[in-house]
NUFIPA-592616 format. One line per field, with one value per residue (C-alpha): residue number from 1; residue in one letter; chain; x, y, z. Coordinates in steps of 0.05 Angstrom, whole numbers. Example, Ala and Ser with C-alpha at 12.3 -4.5 7.8 and 13.67 -1.06 7.14 Angstrom:
k = (1;2)
r = (A;S)
c = (A;A)
px = (246;273)
py = (-90;-21)
pz = (156;143)
//
This chain:
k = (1;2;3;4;5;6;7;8;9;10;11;12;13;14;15;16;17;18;19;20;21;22;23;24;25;26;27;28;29;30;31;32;33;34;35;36;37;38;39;40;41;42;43;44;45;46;47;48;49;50;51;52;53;54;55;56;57;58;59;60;61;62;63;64;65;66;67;68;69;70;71;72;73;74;75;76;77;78;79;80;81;82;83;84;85;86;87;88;89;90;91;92;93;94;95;96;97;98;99;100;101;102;103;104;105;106;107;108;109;110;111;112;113;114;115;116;117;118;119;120;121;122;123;124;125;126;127;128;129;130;131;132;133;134;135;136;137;138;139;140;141;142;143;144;145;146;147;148;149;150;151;152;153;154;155;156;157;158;159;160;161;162;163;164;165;166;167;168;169;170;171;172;173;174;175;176;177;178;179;180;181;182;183;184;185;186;187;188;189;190;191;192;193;194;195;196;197;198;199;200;201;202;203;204;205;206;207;208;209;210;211;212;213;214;215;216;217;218;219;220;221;222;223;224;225;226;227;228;229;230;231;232;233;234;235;236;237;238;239;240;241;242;243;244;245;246;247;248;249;250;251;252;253;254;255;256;257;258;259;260;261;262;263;264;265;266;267;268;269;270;271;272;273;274;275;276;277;278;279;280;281;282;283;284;285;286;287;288;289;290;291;292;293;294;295;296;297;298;299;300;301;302;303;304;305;306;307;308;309;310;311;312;313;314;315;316;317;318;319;320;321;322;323;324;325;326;327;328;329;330;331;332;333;334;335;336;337;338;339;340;341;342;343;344;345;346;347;348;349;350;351;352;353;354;355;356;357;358;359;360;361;362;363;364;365;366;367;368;369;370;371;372;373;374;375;376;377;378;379;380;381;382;383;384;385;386;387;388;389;390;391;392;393;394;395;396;397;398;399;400;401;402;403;404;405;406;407;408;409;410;411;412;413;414;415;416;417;418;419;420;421;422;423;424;425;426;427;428;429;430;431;432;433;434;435;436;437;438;439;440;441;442;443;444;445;446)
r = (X;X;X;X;X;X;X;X;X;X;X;X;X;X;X;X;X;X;X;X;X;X;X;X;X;X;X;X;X;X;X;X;X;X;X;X;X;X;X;X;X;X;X;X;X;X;X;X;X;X;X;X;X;X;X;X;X;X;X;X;X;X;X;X;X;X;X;X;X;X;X;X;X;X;X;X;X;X;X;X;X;X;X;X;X;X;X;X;X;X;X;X;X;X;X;X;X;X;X;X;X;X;X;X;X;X;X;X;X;X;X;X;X;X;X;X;X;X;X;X;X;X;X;X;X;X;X;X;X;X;X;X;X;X;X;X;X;X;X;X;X;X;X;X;X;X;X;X;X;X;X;X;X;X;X;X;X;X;X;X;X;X;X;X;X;X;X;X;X;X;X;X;X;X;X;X;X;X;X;X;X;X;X;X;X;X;X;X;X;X;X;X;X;X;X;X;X;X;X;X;X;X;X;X;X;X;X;X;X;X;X;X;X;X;X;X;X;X;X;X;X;X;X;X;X;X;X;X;X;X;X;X;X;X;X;X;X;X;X;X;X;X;X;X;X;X;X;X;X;X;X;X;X;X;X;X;X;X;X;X;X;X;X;X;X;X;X;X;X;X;X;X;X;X;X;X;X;X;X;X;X;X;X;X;X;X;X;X;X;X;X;X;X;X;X;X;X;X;X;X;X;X;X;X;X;X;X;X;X;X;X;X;X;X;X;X;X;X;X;X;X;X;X;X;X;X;X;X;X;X;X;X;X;X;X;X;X;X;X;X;X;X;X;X;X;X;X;X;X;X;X;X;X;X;X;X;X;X;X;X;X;X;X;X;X;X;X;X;X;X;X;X;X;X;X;X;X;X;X;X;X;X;X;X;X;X;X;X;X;X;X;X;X;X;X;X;X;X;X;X;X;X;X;X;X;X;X;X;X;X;X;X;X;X;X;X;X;X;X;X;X;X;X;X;X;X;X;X;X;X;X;X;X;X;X;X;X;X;X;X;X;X;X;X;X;X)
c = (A;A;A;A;A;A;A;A;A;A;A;A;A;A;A;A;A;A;A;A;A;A;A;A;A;A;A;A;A;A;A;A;A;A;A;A;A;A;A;A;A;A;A;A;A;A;A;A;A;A;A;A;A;A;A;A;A;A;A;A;A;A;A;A;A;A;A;A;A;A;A;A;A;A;A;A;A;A;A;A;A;A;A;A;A;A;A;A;A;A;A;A;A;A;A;A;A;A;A;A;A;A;A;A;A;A;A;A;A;A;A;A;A;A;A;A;A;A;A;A;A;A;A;A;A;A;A;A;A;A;A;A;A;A;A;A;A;A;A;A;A;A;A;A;A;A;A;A;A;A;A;A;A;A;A;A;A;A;A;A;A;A;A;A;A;A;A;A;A;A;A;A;A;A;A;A;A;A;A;A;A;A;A;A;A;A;A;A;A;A;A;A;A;A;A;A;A;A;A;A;A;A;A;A;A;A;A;A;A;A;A;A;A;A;A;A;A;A;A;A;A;A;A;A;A;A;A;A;A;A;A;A;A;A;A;A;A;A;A;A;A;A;A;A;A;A;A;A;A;A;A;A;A;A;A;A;A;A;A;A;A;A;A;A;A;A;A;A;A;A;A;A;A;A;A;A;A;A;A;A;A;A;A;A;A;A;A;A;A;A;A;A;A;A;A;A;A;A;A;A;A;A;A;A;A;A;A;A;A;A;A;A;A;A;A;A;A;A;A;A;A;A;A;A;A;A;A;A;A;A;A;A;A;A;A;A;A;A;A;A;A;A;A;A;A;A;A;A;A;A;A;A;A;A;A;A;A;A;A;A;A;A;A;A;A;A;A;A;A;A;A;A;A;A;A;A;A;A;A;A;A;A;A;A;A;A;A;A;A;A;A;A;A;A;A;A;A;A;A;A;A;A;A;A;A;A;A;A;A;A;A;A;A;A;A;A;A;A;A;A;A;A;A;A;A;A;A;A;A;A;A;A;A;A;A;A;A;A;A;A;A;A;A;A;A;A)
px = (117;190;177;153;207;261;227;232;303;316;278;327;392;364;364;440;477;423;432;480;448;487;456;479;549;592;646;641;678;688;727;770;796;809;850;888;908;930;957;1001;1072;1067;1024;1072;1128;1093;1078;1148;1181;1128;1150;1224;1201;1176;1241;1279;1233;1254;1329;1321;1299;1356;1400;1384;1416;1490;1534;1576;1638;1685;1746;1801;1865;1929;2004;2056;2132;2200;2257;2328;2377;2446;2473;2405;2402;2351;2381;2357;2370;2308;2236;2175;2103;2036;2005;1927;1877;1796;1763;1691;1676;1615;1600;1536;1528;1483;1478;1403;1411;1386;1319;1311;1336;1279;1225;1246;1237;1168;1150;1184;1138;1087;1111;1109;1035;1016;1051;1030;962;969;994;935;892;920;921;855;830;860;829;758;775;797;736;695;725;723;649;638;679;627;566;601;615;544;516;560;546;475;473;519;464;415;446;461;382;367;423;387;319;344;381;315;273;325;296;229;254;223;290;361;422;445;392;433;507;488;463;535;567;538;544;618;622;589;637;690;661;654;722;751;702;731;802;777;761;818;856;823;810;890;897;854;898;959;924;885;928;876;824;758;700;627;581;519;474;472;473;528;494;448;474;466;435;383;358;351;357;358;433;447;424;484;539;551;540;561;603;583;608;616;553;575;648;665;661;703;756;754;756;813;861;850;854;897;960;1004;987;995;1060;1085;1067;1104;1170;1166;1166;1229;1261;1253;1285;1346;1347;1363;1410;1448;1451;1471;1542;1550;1542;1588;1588;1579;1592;1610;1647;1671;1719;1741;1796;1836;1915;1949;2026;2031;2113;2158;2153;2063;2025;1955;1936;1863;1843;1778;1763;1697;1710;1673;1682;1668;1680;1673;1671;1717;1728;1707;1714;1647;1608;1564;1553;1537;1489;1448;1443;1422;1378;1343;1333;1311;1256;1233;1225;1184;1146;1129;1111;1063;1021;1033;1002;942;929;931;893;839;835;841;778;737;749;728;666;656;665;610;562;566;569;499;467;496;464;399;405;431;374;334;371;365;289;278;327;293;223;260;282;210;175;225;214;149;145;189;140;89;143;153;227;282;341;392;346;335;410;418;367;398;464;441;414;472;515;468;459;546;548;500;543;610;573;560;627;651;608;631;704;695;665;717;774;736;753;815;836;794;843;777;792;801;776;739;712;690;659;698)
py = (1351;1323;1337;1407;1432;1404;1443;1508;1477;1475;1546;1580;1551;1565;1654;1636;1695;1747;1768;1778;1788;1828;1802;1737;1734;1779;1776;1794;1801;1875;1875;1824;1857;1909;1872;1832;1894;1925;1861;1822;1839;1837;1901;1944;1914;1937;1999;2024;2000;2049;2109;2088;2096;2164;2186;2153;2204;2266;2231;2233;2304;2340;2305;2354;2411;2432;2403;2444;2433;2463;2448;2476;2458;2483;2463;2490;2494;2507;2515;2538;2565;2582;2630;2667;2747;2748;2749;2681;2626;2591;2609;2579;2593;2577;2557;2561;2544;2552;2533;2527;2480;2477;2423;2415;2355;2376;2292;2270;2217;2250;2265;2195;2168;2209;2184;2113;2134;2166;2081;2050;2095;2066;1995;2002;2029;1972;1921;1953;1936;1869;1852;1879;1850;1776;1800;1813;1746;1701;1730;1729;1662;1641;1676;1634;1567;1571;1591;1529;1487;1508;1489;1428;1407;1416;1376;1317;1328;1330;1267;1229;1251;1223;1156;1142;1155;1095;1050;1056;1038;984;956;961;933;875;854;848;813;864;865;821;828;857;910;926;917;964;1018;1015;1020;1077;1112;1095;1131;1185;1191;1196;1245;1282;1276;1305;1358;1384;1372;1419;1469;1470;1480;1532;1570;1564;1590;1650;1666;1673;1721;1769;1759;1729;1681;1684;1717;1683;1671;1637;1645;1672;1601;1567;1504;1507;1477;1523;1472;1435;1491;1548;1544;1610;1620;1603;1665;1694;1658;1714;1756;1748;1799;1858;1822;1851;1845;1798;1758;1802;1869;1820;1812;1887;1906;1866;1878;1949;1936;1887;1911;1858;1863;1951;1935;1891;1950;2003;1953;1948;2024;2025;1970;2016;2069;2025;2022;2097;2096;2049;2089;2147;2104;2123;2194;2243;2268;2345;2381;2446;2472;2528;2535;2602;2591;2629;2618;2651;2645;2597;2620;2669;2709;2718;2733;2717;2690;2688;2637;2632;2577;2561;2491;2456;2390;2339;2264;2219;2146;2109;2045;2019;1940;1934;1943;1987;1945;1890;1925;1957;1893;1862;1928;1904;1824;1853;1893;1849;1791;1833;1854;1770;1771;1820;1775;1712;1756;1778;1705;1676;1737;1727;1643;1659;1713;1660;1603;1634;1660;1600;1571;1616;1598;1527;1522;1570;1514;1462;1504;1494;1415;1403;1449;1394;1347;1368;1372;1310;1268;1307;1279;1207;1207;1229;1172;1126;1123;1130;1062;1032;1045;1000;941;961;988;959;1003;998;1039;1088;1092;1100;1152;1191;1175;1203;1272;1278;1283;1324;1376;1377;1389;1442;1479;1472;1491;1558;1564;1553;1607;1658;1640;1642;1711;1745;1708;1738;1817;1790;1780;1839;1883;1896;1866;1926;1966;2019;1968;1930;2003;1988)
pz = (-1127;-1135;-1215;-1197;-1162;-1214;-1269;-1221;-1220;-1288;-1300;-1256;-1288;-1355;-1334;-1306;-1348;-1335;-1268;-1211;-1140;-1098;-1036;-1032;-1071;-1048;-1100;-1159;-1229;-1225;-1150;-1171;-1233;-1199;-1140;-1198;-1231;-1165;-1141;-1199;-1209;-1286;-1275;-1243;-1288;-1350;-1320;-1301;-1365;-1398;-1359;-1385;-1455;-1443;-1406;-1467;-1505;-1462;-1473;-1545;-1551;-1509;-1570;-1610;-1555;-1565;-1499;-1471;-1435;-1374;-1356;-1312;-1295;-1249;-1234;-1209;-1251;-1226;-1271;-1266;-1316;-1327;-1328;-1300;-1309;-1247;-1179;-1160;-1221;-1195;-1230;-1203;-1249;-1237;-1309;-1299;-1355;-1362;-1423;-1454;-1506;-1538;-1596;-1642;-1684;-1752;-1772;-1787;-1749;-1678;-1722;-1731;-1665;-1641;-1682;-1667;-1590;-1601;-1629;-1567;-1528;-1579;-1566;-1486;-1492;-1535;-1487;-1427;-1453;-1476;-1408;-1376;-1429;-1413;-1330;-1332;-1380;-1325;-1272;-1301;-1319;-1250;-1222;-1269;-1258;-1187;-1189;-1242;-1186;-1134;-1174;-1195;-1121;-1105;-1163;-1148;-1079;-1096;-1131;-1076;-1028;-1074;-1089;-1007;-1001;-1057;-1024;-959;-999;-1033;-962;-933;-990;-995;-920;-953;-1014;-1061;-1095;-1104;-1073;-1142;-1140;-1076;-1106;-1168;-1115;-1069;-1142;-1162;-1095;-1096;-1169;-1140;-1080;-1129;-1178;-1106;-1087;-1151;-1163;-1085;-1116;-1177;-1137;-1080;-1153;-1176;-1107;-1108;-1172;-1154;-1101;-1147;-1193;-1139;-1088;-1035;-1030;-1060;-1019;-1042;-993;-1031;-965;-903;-878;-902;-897;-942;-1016;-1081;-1130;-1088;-1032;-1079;-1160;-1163;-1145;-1215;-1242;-1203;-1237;-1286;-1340;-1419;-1432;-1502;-1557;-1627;-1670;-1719;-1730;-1796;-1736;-1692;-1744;-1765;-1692;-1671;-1738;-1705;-1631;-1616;-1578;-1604;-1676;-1675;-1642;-1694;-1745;-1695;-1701;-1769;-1772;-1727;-1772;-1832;-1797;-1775;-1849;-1857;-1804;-1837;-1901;-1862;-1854;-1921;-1917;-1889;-1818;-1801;-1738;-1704;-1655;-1612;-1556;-1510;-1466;-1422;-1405;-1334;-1326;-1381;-1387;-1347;-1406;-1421;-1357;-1389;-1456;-1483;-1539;-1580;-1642;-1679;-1720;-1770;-1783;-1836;-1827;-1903;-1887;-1947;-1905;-1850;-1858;-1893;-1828;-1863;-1924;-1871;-1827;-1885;-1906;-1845;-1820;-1888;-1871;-1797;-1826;-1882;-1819;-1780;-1848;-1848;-1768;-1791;-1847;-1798;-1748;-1787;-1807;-1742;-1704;-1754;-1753;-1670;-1679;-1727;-1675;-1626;-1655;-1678;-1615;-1581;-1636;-1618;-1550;-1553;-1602;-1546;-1490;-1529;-1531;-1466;-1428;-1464;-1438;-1379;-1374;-1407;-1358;-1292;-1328;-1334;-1256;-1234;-1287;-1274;-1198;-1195;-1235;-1193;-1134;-1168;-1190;-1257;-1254;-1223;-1183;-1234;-1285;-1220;-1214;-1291;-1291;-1242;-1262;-1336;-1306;-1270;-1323;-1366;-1309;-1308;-1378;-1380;-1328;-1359;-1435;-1395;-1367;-1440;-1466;-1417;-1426;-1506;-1501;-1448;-1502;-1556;-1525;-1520;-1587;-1613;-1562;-1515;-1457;-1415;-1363;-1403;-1445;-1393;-1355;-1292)
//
């Protein structure tokens, strides 16, 4: 019977990425992605400083407006002179002045100050995305880990229960002398193992429950059962099903590379710098070239002298400005716009190099932990098998405890594994739409 119900065991943890029941878990990946998003300040960080870029757009294209000036002014003069034809040798005037100004620069470099604002806007998009790309990774990672930390608990907790059940065997078949007092020493040993592998998997999971909290903002809200008393490994198997789902993955790793060389925020906005570099480069070889502008004034004089009651005024100017020296500064900063977009030009292939080892590894990664799934749900089996064989024997005098203790010991640690492989294989994936720049809400159909 024991043997039966560990193979149901083992049947159920086998299906663990297939299904997610609503009933009993009430969190789940989707609502807390969407209460990181709404809750970490990176978010709304990222967010603002891409409405700045598109105001620096708007900025950028009223440059290419005339401005236009008013100005008025108004004082008050006395003078005296002698000798004075007037009657009084006193004159008092008050000059008054209004003027228009209107100027229009005709330099090419507005044309490309607004092109390099149209990539900044670029640049915010792309890092508006990267930080919800890496937002939303760590909180499907926390979610994991503290769901990994649960099952952990209760597999340690599990085992402790199991081991306090053989010490209290052994204790009582010590009083019948079926076995030693070292039969009974290797039993409190293992049970005090187990106690600590108990311990720290409850420290694991304080950890990661507080980590959770920093991402989303709150605690965690699973509920395995409707009684709470009841423990997810050993009352019901079929909890593991609900751990959670693998994520779409690209069909093959040579897709994953092509999809991420395209996708990934931080790589495009490497490319959309070096596109602003180059045009730094033109600006500086604009400091080379002469300056052109235009400009027009209307202007209008009252009581400017005893003499002129009202004077109008009206000037259209063009200018021209040819730079012959200006310390070198512009021989400087072309060369140094140059170095500037020749390092980014380098960030670029280091980029490409490293996004693709990053996409291999991690393909890699997934590959192997799926062949280590395979072995350790072998594993698995074959200890359960051991535990049942081995006690059985041991009924009849033909085991001793420690190879009990072993035993259990042994699927103890094979059942662990096999939950932190899985762990590993969701992580891998959700790190794989990472790199390949899918790690977003519409990807993910949220």
């Amino acid at each position: 019977m024991l043997l039966h119900m560990k193979k149901i065991f083992h049947y159920f943890l086998f299906t663990l990425f297939w299904s997610i029941s609503s009933v009993a878990v009430c969190e789940d990946l989707k609502s807390v992605l969407k209460d990181a998003y709404n809750f970490f300040p990176d978010i709304k960080k990222s967010r603002i400083e891409f409405e700045n870029a598109k105001k620096d757009v708007s900025i950028a294209k009223t440059d290419f407006l005339p401005s236009i000036d008013f100005s008025a002014s108004r004082g008050r003069d006395i003078s005296k002179s002698f000798p004075d034809t007037s009657k009084y040798n006193v004159t008092g005037i008050s000059p008054t002045t209004l003027d228009v100004d209107l100027t229009q620069p005709l330099g090419y470099s507005k044309v490309l100050n607004f092109k390099q604002s149209k990539n900044k806007l670029k640049i915010a998009k792309y890092k508006n995305a990267s930080t919800i790309q890496n937002i939303l990774f760590r909180a499907s990672k926390s979610y994991y880990t503290v769901l990994k930390d649960y099952f952990l608990l209760d597999v340690s907790q599990k085992n402790e229960d199991n081991l306090k059940k053989k010490l209290e065997a052994a204790e009582k078949r010590f009083e019948f002398r079926d076995v030693t007092k070292t039969d009974v020493f290797q039993a409190k040993a293992s049970l005090a193992e187990a106690v600590s592998k108990r311990i720290e998997a409850e420290n694991n999971l304080d950890i990661s429950i507080s980590d959770f909290r920093n991402l989303v903002g709150r605690d965690p809200d699973i509920n395995w059962y409707e009684n709470q008393e009841k423990k997810i490994t050993s009352s019901n198997p079929e909890d593991w099903s609900k751990f959670g789902e693998i994520p779409k993955i690209p069909d093959n790793l040579n897709q994953s590379i092509d999809i991420g060389l395209a996708n990934n925020p931080e790589y495009n906005q490497l490319k959309i710098e070096l596109d602003n570099s180059e045009i730094d480069v033109s600006k500086s070889n604009l400091n080379f070239a002469p300056e052109f502008s235009i400009s027009g004034s209307v202007g209008k004089s009252l009581e400017s002298s005893r003499s002129v009651e009202r004077k109008d005024s009206y000037s259209v100017t063009a200018e021209v400005t040819i730079p012959i020296f200006n310390k070198g500064h512009n021989f400087f900063n072309l060369e140094k716009s140059k170095n500037t977009a020749l390092t980014k030009v380098k960030a670029i292939e280091s980029k490409k190099l490293d996004l693709t080892f990053q996409i291999q590894s991690s393909w890699k990664k997934i590959e192997s932990t799926k062949s280590s799934i395979d072995s350790l749900n072998l594993s698995v089996e074959s200890n359960l098998m051991a535990v049942d064989g081995v006690t059985q024997e041991a009924g009849v005098g033909t085991r001793t405890t420690f190879e009990i203790l072993d035993a259990q010991q042994k699927l103890t640690q094979s059942e662990s594994s096999l939950v932190n492989a899985q762990y590993q294989l969701i992580l891998s994936s959700f790190e794989l739409l990472k790199l390949c720049g899918l790690m977003n809400f519409e990807y993910l159909d949220i």
